[in-house]
C-alpha positions as CSV (number, residue, x, y, z in Angstrom):
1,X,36.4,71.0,139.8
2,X,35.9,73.9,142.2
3,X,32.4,73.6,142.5
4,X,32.8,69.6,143.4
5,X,35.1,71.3,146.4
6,X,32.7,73.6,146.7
7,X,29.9,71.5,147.2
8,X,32.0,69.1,149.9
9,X,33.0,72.0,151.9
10,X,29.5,72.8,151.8
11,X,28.3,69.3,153.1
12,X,30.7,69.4,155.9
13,X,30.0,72.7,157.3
14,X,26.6,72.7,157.1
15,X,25.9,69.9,160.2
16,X,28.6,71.4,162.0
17,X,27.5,74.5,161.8
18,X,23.9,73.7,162.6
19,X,25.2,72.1,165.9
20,X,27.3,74.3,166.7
21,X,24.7,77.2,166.9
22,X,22.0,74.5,168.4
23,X,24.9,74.8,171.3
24,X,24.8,77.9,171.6
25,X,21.3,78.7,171.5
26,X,20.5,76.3,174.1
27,X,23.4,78.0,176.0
28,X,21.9,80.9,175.6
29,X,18.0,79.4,176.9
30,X,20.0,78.1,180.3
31,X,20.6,74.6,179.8
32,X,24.0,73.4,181.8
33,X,25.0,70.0,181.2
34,X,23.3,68.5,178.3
35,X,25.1,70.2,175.6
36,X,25.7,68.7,172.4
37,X,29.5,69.9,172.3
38,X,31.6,69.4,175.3
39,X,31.9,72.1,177.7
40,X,34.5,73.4,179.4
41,X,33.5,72.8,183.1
42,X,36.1,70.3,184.8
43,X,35.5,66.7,185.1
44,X,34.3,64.6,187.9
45,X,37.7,62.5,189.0
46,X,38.0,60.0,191.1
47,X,41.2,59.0,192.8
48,X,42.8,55.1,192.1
49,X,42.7,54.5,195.9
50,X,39.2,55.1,195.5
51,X,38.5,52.4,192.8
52,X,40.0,49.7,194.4
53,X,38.1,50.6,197.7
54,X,35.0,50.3,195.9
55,X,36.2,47.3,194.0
56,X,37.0,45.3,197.4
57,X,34.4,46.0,198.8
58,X,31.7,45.0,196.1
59,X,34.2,41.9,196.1
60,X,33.7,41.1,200.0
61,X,29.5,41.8,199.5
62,X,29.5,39.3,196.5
63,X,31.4,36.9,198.8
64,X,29.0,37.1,201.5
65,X,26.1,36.6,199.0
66,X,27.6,33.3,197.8
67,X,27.9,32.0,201.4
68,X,24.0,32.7,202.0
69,X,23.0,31.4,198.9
70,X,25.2,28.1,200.0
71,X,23.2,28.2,203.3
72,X,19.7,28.2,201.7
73,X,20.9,25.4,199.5
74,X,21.6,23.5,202.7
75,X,18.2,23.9,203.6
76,X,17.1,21.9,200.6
77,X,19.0,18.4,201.5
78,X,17.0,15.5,201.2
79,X,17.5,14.2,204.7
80,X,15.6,17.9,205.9
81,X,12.9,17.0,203.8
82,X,12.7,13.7,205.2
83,X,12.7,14.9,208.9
84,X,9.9,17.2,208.1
């Protein structure tokens, strides 16, 4: 029975391990930002005010591309063809 536990502890720590020191080795070579484990830099944050900003106004620009699309379709009336 303790080599069954053995053999699962084994299993486990083996991967983590092996990313663990791939981490650290490409820690080591420079890289910043593409780790594989999370670093402990802080984290971009972006305020709520922000969000809604951004929401409302991608809102108001989808808005304004609706009404230009329902201008173009104006153009396509049968009694414009028929003037032409």
């Amino acid at each position: 029975m303790e080599a069954l536990n053995l053999s699962l502890l084994f299993a486990i720590c083996v991967p983590v391990a092996a990313v663990a020191a791939l981490n650290v080795w490409l820690a080591l070579k420079g890289e910043r930002g593409t780790l594989l484990l999370p670093s402990l830099g802080g984290f971009e944050s972006t305020s709520y005010s922000t969000l809604v900003l951004s929401a409302a106004a991608a809102a108001k620009a989808r808005a304004r591309a609706e009404e230009k699309a329902n201008r173009i379709d104006a153009a396509n009336e049968e009694y414009v063809h028929e003037a032409a």
